[in-house]
Predicted model as a PDB file, atoms N, CA, C, CB and O in Angstrom, pLDDT in the B-factor column:
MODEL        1                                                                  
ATOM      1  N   UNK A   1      89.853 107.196 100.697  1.00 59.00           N  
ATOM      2  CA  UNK A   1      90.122 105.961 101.387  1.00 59.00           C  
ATOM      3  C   UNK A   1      91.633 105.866 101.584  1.00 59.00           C  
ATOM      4  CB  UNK A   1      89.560 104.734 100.599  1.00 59.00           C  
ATOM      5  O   UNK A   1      92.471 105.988 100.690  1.00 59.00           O  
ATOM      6  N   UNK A   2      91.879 105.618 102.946  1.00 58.00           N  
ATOM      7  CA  UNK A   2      93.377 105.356 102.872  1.00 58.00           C  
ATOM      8  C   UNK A   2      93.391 103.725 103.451  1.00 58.00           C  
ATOM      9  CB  UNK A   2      94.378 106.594 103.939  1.00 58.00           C  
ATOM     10  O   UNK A   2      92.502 103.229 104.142  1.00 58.00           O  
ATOM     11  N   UNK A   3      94.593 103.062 102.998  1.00 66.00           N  
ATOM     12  CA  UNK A   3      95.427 101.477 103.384  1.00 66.00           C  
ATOM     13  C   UNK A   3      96.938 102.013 103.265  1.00 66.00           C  
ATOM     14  CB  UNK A   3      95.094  99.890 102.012  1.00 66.00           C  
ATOM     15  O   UNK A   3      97.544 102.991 102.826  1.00 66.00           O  
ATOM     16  N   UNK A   4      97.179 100.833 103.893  1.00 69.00           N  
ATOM     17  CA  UNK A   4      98.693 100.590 104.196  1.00 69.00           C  
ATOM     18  C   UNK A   4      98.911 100.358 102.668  1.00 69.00           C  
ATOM     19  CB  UNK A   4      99.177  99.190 105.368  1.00 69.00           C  
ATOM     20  O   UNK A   4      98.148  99.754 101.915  1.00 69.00           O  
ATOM     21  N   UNK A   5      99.931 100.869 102.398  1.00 67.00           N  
ATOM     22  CA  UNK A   5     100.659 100.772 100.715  1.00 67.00           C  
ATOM     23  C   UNK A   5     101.669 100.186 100.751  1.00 67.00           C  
ATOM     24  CB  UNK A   5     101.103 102.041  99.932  1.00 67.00           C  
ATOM     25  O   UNK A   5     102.691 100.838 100.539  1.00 67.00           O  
ATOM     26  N   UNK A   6     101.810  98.367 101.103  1.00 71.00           N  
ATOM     27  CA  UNK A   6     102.752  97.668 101.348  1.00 71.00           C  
ATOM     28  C   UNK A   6     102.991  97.243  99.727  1.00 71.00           C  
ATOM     29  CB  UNK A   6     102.436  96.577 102.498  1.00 71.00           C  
ATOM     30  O   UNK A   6     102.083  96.904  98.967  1.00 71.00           O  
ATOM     31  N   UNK A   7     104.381  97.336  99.386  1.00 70.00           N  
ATOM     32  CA  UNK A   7     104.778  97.067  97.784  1.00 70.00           C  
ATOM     33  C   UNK A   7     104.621  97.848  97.053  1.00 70.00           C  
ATOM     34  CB  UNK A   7     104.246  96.177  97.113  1.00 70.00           C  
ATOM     35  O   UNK A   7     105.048  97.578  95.931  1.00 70.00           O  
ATOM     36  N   UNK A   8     103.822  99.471  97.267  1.00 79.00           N  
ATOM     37  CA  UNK A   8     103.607 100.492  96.660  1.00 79.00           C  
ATOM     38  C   UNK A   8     105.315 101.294  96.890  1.00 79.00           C  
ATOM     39  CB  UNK A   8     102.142 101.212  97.307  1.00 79.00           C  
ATOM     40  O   UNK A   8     106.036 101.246  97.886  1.00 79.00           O  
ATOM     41  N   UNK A   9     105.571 102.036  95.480  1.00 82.00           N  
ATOM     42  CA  UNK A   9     106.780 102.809  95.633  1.00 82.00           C  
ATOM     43  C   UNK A   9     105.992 104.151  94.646  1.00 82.00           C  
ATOM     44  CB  UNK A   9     108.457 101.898  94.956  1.00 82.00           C  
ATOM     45  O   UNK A   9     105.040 104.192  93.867  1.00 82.00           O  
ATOM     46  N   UNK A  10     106.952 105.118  95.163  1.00 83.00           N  
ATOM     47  CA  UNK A  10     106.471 106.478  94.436  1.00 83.00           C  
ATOM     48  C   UNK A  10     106.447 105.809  92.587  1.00 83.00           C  
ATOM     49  CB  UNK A  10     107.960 108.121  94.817  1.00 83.00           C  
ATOM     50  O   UNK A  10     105.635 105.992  91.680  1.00 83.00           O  
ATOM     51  N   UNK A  11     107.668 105.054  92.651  1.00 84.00           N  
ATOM     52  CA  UNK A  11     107.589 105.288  90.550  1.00 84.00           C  
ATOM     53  C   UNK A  11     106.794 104.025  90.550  1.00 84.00           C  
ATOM     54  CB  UNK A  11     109.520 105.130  89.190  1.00 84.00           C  
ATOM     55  O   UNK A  11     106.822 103.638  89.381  1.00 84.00           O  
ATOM     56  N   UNK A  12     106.117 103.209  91.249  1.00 84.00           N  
ATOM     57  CA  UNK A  12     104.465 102.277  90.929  1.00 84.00           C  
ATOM     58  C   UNK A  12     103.870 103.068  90.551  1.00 84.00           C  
ATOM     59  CB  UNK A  12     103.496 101.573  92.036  1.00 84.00           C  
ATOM     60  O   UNK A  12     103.443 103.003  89.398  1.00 84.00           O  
ATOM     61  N   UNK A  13     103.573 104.231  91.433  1.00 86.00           N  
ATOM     62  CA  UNK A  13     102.116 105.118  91.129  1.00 86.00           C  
ATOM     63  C   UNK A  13     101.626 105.507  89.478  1.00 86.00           C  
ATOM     64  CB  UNK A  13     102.339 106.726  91.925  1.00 86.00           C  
ATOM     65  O   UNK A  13     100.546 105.456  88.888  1.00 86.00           O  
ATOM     66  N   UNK A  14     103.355 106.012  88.999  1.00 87.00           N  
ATOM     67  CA  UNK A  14     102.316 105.952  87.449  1.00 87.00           C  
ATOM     68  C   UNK A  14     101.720 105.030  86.740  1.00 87.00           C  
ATOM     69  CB  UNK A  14     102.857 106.306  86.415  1.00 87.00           C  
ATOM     70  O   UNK A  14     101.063 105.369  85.755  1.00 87.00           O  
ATOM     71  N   UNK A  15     101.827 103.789  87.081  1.00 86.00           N  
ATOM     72  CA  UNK A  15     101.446 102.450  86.558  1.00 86.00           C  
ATOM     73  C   UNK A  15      99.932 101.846  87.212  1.00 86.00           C  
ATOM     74  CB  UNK A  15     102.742 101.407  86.954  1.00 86.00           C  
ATOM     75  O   UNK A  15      99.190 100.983  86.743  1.00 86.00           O  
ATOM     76  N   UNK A  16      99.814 102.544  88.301  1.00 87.00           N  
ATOM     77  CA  UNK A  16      98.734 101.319  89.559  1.00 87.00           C  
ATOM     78  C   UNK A  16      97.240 101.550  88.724  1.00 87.00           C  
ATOM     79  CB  UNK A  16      98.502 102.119  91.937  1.00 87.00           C  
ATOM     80  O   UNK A  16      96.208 101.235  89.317  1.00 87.00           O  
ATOM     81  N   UNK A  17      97.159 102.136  87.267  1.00 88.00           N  
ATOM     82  CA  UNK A  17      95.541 102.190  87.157  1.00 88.00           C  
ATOM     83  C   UNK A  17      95.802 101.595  85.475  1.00 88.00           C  
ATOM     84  CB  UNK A  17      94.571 104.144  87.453  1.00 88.00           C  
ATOM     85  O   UNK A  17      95.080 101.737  84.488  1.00 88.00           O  
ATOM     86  N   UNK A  18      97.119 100.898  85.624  1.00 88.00           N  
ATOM     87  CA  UNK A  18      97.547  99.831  84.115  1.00 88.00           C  
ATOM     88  C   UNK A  18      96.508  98.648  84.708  1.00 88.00           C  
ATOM     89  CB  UNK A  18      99.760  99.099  83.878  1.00 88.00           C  
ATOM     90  O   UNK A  18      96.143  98.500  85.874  1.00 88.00           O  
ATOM     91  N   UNK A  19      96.180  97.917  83.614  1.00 89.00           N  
ATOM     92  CA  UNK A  19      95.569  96.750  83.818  1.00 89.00           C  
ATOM     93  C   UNK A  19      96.619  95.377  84.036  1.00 89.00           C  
ATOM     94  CB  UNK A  19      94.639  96.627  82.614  1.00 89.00           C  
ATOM     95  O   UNK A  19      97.739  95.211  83.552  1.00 89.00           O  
ATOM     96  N   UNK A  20      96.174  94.865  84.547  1.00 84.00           N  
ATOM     97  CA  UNK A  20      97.161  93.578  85.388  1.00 84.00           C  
ATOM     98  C   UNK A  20      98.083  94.164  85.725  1.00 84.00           C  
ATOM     99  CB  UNK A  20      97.763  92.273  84.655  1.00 84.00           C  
ATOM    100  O   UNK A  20      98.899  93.383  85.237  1.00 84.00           O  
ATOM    101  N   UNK A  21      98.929  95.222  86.349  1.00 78.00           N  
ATOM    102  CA  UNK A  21     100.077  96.171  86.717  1.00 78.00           C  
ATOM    103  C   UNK A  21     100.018  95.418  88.345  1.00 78.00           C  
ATOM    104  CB  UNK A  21      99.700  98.218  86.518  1.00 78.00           C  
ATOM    105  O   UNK A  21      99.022  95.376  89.067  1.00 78.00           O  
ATOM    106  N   UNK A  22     101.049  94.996  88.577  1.00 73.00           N  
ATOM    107  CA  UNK A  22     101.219  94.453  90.043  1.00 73.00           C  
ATOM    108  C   UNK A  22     102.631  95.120  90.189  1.00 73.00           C  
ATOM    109  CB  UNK A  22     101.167  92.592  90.283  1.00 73.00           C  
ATOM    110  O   UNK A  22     103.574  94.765  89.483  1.00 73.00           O  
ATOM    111  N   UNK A  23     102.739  96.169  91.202  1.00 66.00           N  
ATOM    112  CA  UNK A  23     104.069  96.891  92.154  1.00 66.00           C  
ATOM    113  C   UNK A  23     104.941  96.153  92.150  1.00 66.00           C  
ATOM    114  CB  UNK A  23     103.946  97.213  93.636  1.00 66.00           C  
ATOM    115  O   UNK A  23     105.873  96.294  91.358  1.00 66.00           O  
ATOM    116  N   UNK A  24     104.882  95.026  93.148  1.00 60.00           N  
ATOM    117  CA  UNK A  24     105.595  94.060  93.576  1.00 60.00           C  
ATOM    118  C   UNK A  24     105.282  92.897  93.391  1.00 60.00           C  
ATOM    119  CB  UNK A  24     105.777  94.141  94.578  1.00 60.00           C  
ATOM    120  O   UNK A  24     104.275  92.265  93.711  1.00 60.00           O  
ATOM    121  N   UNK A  25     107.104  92.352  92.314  1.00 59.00           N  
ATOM    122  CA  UNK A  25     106.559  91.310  91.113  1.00 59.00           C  
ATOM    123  C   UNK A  25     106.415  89.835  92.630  1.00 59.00           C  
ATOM    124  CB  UNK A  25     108.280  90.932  89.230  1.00 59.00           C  
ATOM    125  O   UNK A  25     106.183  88.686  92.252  1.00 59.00           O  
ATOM    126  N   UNK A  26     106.572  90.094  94.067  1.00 59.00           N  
ATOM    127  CA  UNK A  26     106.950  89.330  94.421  1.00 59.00           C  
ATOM    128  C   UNK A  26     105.227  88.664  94.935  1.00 59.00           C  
ATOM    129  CB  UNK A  26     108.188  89.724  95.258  1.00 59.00           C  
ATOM    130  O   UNK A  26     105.010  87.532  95.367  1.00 59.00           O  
ATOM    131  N   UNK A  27     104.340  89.622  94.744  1.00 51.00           N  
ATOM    132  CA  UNK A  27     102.845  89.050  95.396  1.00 51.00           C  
ATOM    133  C   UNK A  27     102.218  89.398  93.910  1.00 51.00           C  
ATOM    134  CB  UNK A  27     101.971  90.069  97.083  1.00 51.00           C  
ATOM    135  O   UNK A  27     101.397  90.277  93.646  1.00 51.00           O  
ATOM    136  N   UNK A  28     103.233  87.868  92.460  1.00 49.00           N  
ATOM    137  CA  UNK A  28     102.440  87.606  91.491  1.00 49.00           C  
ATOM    138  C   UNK A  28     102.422  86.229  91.925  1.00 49.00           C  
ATOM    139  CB  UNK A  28     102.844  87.989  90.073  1.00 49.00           C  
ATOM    140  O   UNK A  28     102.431  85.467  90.958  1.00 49.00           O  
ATOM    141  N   UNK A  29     102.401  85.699  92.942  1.00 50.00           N  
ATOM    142  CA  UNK A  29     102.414  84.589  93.088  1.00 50.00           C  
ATOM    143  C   UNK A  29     101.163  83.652  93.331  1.00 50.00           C  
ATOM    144  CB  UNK A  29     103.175  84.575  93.856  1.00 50.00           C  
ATOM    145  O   UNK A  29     100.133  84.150  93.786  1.00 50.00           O  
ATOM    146  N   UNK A  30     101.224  82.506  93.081  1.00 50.00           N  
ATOM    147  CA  UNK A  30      99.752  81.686  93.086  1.00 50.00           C  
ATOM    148  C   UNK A  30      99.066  81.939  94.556  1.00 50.00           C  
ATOM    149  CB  UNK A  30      99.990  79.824  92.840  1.00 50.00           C  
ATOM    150  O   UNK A  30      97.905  81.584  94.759  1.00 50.00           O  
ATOM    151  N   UNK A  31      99.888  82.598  95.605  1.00 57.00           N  
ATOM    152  CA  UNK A  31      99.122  82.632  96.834  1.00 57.00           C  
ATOM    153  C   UNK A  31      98.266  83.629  97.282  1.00 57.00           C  
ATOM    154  CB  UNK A  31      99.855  82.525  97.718  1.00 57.00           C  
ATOM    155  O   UNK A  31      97.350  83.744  98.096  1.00 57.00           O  
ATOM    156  N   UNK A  32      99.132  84.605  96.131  1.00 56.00           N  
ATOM    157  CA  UNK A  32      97.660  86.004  96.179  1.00 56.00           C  
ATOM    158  C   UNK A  32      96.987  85.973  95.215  1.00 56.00           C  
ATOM    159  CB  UNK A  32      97.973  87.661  96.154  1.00 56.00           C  
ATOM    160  O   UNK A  32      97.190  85.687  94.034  1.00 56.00           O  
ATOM    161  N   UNK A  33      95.681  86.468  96.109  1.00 63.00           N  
ATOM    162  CA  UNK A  33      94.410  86.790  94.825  1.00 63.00           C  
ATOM    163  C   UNK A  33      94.519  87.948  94.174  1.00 63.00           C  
ATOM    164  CB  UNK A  33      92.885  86.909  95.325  1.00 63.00           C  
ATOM    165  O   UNK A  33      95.144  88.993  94.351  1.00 63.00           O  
ATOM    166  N   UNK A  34      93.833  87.566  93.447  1.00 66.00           N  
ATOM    167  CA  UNK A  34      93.506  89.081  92.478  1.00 66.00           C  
ATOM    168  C   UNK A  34      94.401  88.865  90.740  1.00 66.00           C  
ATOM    169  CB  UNK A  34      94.493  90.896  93.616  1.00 66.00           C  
ATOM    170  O   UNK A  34      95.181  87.974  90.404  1.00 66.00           O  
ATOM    171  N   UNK A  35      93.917  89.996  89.977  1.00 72.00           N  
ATOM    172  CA  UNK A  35      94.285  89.959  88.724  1.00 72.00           C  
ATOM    173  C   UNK A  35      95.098  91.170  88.768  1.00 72.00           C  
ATOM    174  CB  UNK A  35      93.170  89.887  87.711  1.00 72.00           C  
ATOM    175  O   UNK A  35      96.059  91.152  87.999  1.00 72.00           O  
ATOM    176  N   UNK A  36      94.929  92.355  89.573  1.00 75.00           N  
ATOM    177  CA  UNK A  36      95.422  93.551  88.902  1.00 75.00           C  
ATOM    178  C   UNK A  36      94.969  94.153  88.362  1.00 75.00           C  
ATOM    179  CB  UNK A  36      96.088  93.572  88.323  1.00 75.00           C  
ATOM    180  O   UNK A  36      95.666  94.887  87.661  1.00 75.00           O  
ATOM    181  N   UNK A  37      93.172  94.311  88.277  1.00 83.00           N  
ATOM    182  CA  UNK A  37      92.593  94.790  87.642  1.00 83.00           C  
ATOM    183  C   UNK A  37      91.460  95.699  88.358  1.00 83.00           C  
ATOM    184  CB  UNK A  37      92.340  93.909  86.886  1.00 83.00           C  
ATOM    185  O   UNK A  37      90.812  96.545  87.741  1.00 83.00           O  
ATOM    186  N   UNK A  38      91.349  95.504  89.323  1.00 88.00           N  
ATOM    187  CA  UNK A  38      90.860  96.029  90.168  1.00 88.00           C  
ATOM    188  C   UNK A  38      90.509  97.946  90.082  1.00 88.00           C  
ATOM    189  CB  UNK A  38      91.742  95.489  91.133  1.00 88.00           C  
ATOM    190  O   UNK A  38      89.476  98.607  90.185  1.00 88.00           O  
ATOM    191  N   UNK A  39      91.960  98.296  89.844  1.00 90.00           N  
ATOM    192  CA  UNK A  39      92.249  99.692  89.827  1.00 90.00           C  
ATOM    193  C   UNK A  39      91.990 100.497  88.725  1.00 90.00           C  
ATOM    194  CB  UNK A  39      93.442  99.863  90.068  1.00 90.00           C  
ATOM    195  O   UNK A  39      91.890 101.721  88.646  1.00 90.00           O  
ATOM    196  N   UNK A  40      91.856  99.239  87.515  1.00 93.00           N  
ATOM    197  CA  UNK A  40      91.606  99.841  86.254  1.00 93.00           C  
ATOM    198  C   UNK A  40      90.330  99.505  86.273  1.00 93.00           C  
ATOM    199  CB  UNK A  40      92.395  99.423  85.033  1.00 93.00           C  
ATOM    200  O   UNK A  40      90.418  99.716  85.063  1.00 93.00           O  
ATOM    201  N   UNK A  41      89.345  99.226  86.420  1.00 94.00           N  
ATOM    202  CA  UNK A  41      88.039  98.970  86.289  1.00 94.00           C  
ATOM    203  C   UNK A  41      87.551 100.135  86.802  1.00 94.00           C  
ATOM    204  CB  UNK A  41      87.548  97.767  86.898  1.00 94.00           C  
ATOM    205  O   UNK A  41      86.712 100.746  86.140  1.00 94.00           O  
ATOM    206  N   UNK A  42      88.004 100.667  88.113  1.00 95.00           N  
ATOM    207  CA  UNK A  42      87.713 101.663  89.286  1.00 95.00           C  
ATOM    208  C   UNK A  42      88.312 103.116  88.121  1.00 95.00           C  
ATOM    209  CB  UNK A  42      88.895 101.230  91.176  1.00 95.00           C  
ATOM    210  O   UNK A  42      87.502 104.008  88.370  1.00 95.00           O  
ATOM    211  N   UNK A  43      88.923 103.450  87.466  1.00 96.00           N  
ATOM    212  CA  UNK A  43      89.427 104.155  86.745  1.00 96.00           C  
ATOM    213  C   UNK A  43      88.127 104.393  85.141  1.00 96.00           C  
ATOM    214  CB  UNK A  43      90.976 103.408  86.599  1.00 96.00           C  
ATOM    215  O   UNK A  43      87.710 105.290  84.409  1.00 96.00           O  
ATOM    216  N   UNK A  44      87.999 103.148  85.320  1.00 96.00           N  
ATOM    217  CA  UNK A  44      87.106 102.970  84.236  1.00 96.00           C  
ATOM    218  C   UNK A  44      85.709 103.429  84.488  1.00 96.00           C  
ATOM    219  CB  UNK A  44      87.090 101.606  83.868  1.00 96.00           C  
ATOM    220  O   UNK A  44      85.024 103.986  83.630  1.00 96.00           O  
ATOM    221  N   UNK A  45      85.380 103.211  85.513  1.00 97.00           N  
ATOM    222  CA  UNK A  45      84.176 103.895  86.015  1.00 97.00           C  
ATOM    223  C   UNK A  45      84.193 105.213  86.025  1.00 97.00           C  
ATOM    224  CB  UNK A  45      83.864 103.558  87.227  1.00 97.00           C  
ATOM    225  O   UNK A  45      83.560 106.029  85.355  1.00 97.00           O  
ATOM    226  N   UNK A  46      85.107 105.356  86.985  1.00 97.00           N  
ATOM    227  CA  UNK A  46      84.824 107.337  87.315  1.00 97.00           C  
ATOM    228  C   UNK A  46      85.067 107.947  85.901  1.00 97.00           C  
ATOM    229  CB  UNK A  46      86.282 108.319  88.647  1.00 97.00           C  
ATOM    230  O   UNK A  46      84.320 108.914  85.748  1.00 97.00           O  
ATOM    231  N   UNK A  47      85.958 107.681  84.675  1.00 97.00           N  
ATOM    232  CA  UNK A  47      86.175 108.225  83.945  1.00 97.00           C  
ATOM    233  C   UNK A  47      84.880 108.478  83.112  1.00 97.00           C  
ATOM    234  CB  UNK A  47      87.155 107.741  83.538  1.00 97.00           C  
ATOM    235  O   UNK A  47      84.726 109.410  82.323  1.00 97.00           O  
ATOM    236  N   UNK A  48      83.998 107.531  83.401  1.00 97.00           N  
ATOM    237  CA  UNK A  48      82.553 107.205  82.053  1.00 97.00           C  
ATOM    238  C   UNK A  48      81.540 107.932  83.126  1.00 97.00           C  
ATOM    239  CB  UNK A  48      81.911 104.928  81.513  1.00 97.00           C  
ATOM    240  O   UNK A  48      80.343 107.885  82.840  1.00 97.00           O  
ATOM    241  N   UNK A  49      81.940 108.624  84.382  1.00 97.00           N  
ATOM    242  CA  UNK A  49      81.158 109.429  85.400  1.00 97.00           C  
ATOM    243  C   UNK A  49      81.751 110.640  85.216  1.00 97.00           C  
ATOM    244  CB  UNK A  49      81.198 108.962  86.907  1.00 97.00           C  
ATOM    245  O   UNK A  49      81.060 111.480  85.794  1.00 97.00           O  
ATOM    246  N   UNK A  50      82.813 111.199  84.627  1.00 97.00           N  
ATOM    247  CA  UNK A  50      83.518 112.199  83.833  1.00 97.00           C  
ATOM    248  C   UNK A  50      84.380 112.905  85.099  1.00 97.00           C  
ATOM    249  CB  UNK A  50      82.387 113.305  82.911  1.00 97.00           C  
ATOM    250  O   UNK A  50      84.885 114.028  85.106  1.00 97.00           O  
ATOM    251  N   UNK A  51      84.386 112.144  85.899  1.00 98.00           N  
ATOM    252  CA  UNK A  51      85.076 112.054  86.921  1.00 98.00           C  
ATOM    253  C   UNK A  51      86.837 111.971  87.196  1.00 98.00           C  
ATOM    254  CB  UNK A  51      84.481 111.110  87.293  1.00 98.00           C  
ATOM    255  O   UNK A  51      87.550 111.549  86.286  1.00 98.00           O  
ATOM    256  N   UNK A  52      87.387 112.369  88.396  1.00 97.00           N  
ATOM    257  CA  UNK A  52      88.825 111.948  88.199  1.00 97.00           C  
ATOM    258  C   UNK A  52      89.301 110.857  89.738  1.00 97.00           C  
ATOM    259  CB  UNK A  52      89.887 113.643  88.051  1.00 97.00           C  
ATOM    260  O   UNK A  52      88.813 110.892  90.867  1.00 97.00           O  
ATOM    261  N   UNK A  53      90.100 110.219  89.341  1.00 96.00           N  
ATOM    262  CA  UNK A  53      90.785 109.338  90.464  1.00 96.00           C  
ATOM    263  C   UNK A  53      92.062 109.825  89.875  1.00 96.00           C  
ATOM    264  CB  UNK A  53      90.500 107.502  90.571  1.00 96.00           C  
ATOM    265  O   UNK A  53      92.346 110.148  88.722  1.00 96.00           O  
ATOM    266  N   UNK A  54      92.941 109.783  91.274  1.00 94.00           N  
ATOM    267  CA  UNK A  54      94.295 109.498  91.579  1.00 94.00           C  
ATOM    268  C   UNK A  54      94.891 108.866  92.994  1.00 94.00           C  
ATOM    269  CB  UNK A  54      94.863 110.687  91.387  1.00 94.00           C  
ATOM    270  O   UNK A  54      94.187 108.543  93.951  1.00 94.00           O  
ATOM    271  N   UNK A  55      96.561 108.741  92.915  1.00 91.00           N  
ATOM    272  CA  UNK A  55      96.753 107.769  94.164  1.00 91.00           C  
ATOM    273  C   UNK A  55      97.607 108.656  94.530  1.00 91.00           C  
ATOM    274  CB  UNK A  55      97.254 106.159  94.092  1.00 91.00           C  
ATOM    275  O   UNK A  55      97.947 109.566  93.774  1.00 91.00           O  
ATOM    276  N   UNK A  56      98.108 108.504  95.840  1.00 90.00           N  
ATOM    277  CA  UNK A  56      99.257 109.226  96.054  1.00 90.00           C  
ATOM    278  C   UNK A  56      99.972 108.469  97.374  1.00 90.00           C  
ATOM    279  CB  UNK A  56      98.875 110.840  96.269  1.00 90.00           C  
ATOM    280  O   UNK A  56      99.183 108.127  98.255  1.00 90.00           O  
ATOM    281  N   UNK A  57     101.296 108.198  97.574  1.00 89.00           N  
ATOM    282  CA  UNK A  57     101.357 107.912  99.083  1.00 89.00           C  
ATOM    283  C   UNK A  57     101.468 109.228 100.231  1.00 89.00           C  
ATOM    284  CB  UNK A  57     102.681 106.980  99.254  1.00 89.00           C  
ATOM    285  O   UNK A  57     101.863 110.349  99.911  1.00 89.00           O  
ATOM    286  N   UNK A  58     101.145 108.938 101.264  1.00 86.00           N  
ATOM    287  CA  UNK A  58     101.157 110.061 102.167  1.00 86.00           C  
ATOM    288  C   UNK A  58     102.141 109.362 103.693  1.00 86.00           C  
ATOM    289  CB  UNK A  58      99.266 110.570 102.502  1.00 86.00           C  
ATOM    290  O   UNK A  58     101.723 108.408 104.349  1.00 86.00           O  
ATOM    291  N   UNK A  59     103.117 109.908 103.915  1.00 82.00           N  
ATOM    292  CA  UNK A  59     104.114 109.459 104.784  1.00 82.00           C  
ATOM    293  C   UNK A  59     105.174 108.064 104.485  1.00 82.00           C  
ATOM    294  CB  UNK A  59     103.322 109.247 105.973  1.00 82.00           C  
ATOM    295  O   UNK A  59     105.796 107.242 105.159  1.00 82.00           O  
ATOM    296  N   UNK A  60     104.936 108.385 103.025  1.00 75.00           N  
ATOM    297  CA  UNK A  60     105.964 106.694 102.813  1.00 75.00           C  
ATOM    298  C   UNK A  60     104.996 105.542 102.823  1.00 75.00           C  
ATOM    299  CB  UNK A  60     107.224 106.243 104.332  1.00 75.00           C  
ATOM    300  O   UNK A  60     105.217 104.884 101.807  1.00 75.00           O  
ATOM    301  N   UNK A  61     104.255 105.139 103.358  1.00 76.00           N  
ATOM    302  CA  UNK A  61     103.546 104.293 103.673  1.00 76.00           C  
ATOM    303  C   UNK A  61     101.974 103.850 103.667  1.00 76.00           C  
ATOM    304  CB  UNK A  61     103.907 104.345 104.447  1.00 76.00           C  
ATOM    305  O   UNK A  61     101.660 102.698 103.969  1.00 76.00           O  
ATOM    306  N   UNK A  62     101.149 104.689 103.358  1.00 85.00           N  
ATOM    307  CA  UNK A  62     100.234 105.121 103.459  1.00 85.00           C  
ATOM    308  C   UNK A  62      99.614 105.430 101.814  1.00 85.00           C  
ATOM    309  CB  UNK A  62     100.484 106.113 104.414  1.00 85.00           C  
ATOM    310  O   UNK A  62     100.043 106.306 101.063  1.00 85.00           O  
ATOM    311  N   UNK A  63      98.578 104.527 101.532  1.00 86.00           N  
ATOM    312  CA  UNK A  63      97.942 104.885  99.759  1.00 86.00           C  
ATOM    313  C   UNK A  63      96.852 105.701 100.330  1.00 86.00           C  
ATOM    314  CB  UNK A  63      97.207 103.310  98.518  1.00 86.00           C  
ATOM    315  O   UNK A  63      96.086 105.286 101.199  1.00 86.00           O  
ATOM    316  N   UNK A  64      96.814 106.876  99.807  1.00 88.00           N  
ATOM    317  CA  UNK A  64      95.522 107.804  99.881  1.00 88.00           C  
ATOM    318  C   UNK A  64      95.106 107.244  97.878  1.00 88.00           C  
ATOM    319  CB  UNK A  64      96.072 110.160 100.360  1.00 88.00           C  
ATOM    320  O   UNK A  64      95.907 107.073  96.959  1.00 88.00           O  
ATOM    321  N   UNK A  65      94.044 107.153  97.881  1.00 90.00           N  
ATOM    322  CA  UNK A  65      92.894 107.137  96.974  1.00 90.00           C  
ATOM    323  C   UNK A  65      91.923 108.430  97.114  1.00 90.00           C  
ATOM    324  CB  UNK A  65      92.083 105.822  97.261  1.00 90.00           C  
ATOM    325  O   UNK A  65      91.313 108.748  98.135  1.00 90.00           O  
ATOM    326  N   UNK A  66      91.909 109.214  95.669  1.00 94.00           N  
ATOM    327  CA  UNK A  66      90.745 110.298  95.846  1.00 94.00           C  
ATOM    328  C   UNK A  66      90.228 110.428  94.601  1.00 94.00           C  
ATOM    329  CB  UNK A  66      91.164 111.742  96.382  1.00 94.00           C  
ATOM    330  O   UNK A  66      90.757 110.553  93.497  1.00 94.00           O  
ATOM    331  N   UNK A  67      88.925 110.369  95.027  1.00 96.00           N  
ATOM    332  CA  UNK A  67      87.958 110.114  93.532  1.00 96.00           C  
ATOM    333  C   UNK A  67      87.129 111.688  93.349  1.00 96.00           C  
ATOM    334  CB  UNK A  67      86.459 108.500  93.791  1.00 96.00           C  
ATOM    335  O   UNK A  67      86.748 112.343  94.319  1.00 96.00           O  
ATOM    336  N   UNK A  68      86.996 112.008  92.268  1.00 97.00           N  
ATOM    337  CA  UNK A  68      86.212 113.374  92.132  1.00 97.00           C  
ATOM    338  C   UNK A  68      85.328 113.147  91.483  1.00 97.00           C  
ATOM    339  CB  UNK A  68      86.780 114.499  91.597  1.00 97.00           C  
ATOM    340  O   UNK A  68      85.619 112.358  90.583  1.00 97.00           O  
ATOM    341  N   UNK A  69      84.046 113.550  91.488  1.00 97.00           N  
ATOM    342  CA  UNK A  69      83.028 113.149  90.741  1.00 97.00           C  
ATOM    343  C   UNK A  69      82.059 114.649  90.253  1.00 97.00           C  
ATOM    344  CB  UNK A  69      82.206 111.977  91.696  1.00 97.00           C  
ATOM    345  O   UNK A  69      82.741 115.487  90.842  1.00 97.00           O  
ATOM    346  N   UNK A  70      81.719 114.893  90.046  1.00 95.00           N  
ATOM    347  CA  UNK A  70      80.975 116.558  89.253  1.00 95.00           C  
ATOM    348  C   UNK A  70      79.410 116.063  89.714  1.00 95.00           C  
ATOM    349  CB  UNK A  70      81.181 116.847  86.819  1.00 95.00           C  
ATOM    350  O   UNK A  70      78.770 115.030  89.514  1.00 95.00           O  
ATOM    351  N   UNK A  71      79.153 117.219  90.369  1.00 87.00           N  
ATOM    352  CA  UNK A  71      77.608 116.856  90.667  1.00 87.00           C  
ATOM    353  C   UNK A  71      76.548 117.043  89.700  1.00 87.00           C  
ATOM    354  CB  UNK A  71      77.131 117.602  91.751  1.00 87.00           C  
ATOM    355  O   UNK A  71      75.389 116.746  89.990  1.00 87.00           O  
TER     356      UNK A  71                                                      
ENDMDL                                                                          
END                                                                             
């Protein structure tokens, strides 16, 4: 899956599958949703599927997501 990786920076990436870990402290604000948990739940899954996720950006801008799963 790829999205726009707005507030994502290369040194976020080691952090984005921390629980409540938000990139950019500037969308902790009461107007966005979410907890930050999102990524670790998703981490939490594939791992108990013995599976792997990682993130990466691709052109600066761009979050590639890739999940591996063992058939």
């Amino acid at each position: 899956m790829r999205n726009t990786a707005e507030g994502v920076t290369q040194e976020s990436l080691e952090h984005i599958f921390d629980r409540f870990y938000r990139g950019d402290p500037s969308r902790s604000s009461a107007k966005v949703e979410g907890h930050g948990i999102g990524l670790s739940i998703a981490q939490m899954i594939v791992n108990a599927h013995k599976g792997k996720i990682a993130a990466s950006l691709q052109n600066g801008d761009n979050l590639l997501m890739t999940v591996t799963l063992p058939l």
